[in-house]
C-alpha positions in Angstrom: -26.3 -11.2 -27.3 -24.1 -8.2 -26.4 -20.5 -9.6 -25.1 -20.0 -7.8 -21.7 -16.8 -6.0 -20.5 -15.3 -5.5 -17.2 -13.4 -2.6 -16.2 -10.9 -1.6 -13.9 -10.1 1.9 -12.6 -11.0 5.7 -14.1 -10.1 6.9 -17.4 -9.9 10.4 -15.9 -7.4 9.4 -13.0 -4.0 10.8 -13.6 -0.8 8.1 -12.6 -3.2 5.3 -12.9 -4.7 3.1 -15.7 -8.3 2.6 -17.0 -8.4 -1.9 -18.5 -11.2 -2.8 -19.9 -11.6 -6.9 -21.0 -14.2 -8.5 -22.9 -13.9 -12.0 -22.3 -13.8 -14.6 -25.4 -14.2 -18.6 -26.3 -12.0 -17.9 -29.1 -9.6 -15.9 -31.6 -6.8 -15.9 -29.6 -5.2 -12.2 -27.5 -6.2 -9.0 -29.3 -4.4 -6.2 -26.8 -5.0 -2.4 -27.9 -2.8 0.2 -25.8 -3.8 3.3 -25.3 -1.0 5.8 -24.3 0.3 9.7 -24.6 3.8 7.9 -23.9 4.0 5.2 -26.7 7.4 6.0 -28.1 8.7 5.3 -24.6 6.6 2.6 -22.9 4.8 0.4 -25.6 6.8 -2.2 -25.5 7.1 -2.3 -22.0 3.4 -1.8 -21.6 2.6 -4.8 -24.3 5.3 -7.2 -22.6 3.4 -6.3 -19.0 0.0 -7.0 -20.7 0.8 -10.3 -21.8 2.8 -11.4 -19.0 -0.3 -10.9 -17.2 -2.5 -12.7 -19.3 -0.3 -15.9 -19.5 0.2 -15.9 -15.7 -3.9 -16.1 -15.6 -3.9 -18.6 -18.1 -6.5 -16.3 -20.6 -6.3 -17.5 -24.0 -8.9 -15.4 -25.6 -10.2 -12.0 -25.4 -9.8 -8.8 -25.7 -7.6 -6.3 -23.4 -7.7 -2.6 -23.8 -5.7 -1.0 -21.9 -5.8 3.1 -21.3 -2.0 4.6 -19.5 -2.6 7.6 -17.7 0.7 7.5 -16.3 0.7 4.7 -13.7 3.4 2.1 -12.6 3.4 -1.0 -13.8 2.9 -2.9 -10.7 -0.7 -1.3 -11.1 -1.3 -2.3 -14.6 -0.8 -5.7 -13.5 -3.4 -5.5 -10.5 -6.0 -4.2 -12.6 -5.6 -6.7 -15.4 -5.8 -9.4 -12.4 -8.6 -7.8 -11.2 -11.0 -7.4 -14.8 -9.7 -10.8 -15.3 -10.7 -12.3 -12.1 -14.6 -10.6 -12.5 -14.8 -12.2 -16.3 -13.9 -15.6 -14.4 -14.5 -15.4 -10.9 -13.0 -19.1 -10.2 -9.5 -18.2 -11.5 -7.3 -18.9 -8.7 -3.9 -18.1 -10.4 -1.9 -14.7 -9.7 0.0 -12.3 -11.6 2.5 -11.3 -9.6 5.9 -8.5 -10.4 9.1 -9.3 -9.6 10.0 -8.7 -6.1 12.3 -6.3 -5.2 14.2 -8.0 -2.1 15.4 -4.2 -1.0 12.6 -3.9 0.0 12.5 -6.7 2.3 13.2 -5.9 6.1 12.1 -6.9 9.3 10.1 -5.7 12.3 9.7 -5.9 15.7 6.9 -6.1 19.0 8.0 -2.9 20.6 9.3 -0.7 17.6 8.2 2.9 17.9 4.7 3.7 16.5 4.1 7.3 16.6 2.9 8.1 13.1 1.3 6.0 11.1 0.3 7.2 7.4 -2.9 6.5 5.8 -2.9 5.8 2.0 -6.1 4.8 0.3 -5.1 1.2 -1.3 -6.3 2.0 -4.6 -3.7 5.3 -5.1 -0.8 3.6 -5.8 0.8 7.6 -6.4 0.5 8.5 -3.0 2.8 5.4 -2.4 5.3 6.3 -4.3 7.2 8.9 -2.4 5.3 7.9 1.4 8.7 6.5 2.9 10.7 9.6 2.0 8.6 11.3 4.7 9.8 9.0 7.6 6.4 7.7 9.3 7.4 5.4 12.1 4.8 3.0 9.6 2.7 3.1 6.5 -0.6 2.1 6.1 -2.0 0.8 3.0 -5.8 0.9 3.6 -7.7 -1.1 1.7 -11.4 -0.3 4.4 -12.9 2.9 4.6 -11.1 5.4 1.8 -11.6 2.8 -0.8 -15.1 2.9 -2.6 -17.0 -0.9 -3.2 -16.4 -0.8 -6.8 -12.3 -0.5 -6.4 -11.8 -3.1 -3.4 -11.4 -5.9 -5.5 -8.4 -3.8 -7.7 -7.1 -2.4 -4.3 -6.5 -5.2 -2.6 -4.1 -6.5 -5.9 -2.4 -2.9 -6.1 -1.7 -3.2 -2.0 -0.8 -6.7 -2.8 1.9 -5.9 -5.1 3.5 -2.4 -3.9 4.1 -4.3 -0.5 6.6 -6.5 -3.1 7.8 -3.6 -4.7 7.8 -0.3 -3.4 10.5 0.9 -0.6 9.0 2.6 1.7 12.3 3.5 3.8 12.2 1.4 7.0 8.8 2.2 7.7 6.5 -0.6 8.9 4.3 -2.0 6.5 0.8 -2.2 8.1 -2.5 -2.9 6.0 -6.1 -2.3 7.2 -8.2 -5.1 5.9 -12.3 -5.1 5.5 -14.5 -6.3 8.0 -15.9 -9.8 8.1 -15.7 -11.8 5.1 -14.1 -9.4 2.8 -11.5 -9.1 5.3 -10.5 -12.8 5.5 -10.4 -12.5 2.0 -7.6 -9.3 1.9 -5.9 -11.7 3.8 -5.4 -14.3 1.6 -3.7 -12.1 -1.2 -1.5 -10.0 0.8 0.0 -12.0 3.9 2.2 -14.0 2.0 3.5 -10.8 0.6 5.7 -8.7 2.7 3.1 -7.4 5.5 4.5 -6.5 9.1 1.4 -6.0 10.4 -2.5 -5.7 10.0 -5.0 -3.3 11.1 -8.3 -4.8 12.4 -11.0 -2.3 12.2 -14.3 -2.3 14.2 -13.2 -4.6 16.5 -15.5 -5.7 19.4 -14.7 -8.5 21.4 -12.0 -11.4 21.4 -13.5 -13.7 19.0 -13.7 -11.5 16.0 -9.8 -10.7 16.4 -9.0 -14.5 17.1 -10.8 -15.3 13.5 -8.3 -13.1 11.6 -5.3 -14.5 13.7 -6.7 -17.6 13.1 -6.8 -17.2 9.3 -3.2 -15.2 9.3 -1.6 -18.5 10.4 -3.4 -20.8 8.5 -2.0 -18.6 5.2 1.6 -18.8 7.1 1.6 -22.5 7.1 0.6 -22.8 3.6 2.8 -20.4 2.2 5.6 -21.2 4.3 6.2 -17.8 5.9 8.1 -17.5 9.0 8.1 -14.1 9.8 5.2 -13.4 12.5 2.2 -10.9 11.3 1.5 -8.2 14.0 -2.2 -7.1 14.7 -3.6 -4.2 15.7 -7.2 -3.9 16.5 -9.4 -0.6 15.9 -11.7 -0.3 18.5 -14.7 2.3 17.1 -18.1 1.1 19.2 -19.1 1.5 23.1 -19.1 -2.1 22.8 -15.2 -2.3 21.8 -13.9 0.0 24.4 -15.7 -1.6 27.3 -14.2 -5.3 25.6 -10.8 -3.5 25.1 -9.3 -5.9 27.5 -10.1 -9.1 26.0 -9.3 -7.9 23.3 -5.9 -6.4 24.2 -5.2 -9.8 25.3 -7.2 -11.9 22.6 -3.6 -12.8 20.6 0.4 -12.9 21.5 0.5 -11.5 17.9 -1.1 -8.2 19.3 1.4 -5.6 19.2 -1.1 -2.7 19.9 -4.3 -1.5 20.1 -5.7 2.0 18.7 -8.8 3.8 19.1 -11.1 5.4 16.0 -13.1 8.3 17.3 -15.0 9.0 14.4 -17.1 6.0 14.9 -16.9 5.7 18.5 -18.5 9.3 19.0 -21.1 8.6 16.2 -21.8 5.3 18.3 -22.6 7.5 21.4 -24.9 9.6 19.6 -22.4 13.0 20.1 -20.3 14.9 18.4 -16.1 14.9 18.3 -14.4 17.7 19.6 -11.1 19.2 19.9 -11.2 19.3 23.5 -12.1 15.6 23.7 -14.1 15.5 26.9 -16.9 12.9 24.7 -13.9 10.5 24.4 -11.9 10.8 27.3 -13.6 7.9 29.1 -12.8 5.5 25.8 -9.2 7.2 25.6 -8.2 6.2 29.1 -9.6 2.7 28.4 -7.9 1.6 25.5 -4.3 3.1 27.4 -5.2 0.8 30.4 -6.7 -2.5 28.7 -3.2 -1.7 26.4 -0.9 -1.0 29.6 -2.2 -4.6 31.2 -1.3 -6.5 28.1 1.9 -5.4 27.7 1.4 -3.4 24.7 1.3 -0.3 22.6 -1.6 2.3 22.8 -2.0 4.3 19.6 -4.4 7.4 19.1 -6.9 8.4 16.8 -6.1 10.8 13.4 -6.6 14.2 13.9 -8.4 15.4 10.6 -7.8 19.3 10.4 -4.6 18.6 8.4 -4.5 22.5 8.0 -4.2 23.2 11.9 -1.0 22.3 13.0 -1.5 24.1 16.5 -4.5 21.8 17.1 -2.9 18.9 15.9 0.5 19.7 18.4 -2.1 20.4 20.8 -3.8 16.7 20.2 -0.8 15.1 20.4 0.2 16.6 23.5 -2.5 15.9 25.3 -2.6 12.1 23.5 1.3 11.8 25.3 -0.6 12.8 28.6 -2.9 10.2 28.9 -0.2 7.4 27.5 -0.7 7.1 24.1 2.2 6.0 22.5 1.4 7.2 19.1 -1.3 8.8 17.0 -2.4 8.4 13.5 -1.6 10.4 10.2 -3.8 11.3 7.1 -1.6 13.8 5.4 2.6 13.8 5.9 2.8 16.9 6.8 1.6 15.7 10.0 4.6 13.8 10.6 7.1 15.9 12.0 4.8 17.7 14.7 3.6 14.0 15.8 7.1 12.8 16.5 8.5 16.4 17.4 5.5 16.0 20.4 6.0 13.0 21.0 9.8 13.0 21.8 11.1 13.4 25.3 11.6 16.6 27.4 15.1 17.8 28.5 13.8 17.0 32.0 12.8 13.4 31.0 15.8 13.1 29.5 18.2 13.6 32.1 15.9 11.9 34.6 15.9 8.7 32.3 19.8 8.6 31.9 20.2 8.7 35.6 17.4 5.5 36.0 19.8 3.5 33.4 22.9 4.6 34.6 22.1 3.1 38.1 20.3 0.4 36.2 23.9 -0.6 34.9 25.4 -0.5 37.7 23.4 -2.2 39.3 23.9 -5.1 36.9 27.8 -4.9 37.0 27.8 -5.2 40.5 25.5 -8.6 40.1 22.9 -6.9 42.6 19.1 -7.8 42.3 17.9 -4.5 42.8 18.3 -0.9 41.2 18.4 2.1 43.4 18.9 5.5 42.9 19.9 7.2 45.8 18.1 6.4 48.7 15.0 5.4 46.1 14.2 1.7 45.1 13.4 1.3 41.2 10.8 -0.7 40.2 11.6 -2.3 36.7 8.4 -0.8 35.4 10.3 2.2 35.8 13.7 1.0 34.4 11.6 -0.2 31.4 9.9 3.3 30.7 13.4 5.0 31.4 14.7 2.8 28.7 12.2 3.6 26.3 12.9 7.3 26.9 16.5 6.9 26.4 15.4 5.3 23.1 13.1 7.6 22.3 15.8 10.3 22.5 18.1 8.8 20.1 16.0 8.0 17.8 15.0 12.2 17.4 18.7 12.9 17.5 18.0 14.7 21.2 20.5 12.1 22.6 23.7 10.7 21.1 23.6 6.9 20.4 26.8 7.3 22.7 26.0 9.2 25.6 27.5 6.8 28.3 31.3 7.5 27.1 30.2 11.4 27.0 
């Protein structure tokens, strides 16, 4: 009988690598290494290979291994990943070396206004992601990777969160539905996650079972740092549960809205002008607004109109969306260009926390500004502007002394 391999990855794929592994009872480790760069990366390439075998505990077999220019933090995951299909009961991981600059913190009411996309399985489009300055990343391991490559994704997604730096951006991952989701959790929250997408959500229960598991993995790997959620809401049925589900965990930090799905759930078809989704739009802001958090818009997918895109954005600030997704960088800038305060906010803003201050110095309960009482809703969304504008350099960090 024929031995049988298993593969990982394309041998066509440029900054990526193609493993093959035909499991054996015996003859020991035969390794072959394929690779244009040889002179420069064998060793490095044989010493990564083997590392990764002894961390699985293979003793037998045979690796083949084709470098089309990837990092090695990939060649790693895919070796885990043949290994783990020739023996599906190996529970051991091979893990790099974590980089600890990479290791920072974040918080409940950070900005979110652009969040980038990047298919799990393209560690390339990794590399350089943080340079651009999204408010977050997100390492998607759902709908842009194909069935045959979750398995390998959810290893490379696994080990760029311990390795690459993506420049202060939050580090968000969107996880599978249902079973295969649970099971993305398991590898990557012990691993330098801030926070994880939910997709498809549609009611309390199903976002309670992934809270549920995130904290079981916390106790047993002895993390401390919380893991944020944010739930996609894509059916009829999610946006009239937004609520409940706004309000499901104190881990939520957010709630966003996919319109691709939502306006295929309908039975219509999504438009630029938005009147099929304004309804769900103006749901998700509220259910978000009574919970206390963050509301965060759908991608825009012409990455070729900018005017639409400005145009999307605007309209998403309107209706009090606090941020919008990303599937290309260049849609960065005019995301957080829209976003960012008018002149008029501004100096309305300044005046609320000026009298805010003052208000405080003096030791008096409540804020007025002029003849006007202010609520601390409005204190609270002045301070956010004020934030807002120092964080897009429309407002010096020291504006008070000015």
């Amino acid at each position: 009988m024929p031995k049988k391999n298993f593969t990982s990855g394309n041998p066509t794929t440029k900054s990526d690598f193609f493993v093959e592994f035909v499991p054996a009872n015996s003859g020991g480790i035969n390794i072959d290494i394929q690779s244009k760069t040889k002179v420069l990366h064998l060793s490095k390439l044989e010493s990564t290979s083997q590392k990764s075998l002894t961390d699985l505990k293979i003793k037998h077999g045979k690796l083949s291994v084709f470098d089309n220019g990837g990092q090695y933090f990939v060649l790693q995951a895919r070796i885990e990943a043949v290994i783990k299909a020739a023996h599906p009961g190996t529970i051991n991981e091979s893990l790099p070396l974590f980089n600890k600059h990479v290791h920072y913190k974040s918080a409940r009411d950070r900005f979110r206004r652009s969040r980038l996309y990047l298919p799990g399985n393209q560690a390339k489009l990794m590399l350089n992601a943080g340079i651009h300055k999204p408010d977050a990343v997100i390492l998607d391991l759902e709908d842009s990777v194909t069935p045959s490559e979750k398995d390998a994704a959810r290893l490379i997604v696994r080990n760029a969160l311990m390795t690459l730096d993506f420049f202060g951006a939050e580090r968000m991952v969107r996880i599978n539905q249902g079973k295969l989701g649970l099971k993305d959790l398991e590898a990557i929250v012990p691993h330098n996650v801030h926070l994880i997408l939910v997709p498809k959500v549609e009611n309390a229960k199903q976002l309670k079972a992934v809270d549920d598991k995130i904290q079981n993995i916390r106790k047993d790997c002895g993390r401390k740092e919380p893991v944020y959620l944010m739930p996609i809401l894509e059916s009829a049925k999610g946006i009239l549960n937004s609520l409940e589900i706004a309000k499901a965990s104190k881990n939520n930090v957010a709630i966003a809205i996919g319109l691709e799905d939502y306006t295929a759930d309908i039975g219509v078809q999504r438009t630029n002008q938005g009147r099929e989704s304004l309804f769900a739009r103006s749901q998700v802001v509220n259910a978000a607004r009574s919970a206390g958090i963050q509301a965060i818009d759908t991608v825009f997918s012409d990455v070729g109109d900018d005017e639409g895109l400005r145009s999307s954005v605007q309209e998403a600030k309107e209706l009090g969306f606090d941020g919008k997704g990303c599937i290309h960088p260049r849609q960065i800038r005019p995301i957080h260009e829209e976003f960012a305060p008018t002149i008029s906010e501004i100096e309305k803003a300044k005046k609320v926390v000026l009298a805010f201050d003052e208000a405080e110095t003096k030791g008096l309960g409540v804020v007025s500004l002029g003849s006007k009482m202010i609520d601390p809703p409005v204190v609270k969304r002045a301070l956010h502007t004020v934030e807002l504008a120092i964080s897009t350099k429309l407002l010096n960090k020291n504006w008070k002394k000015n």
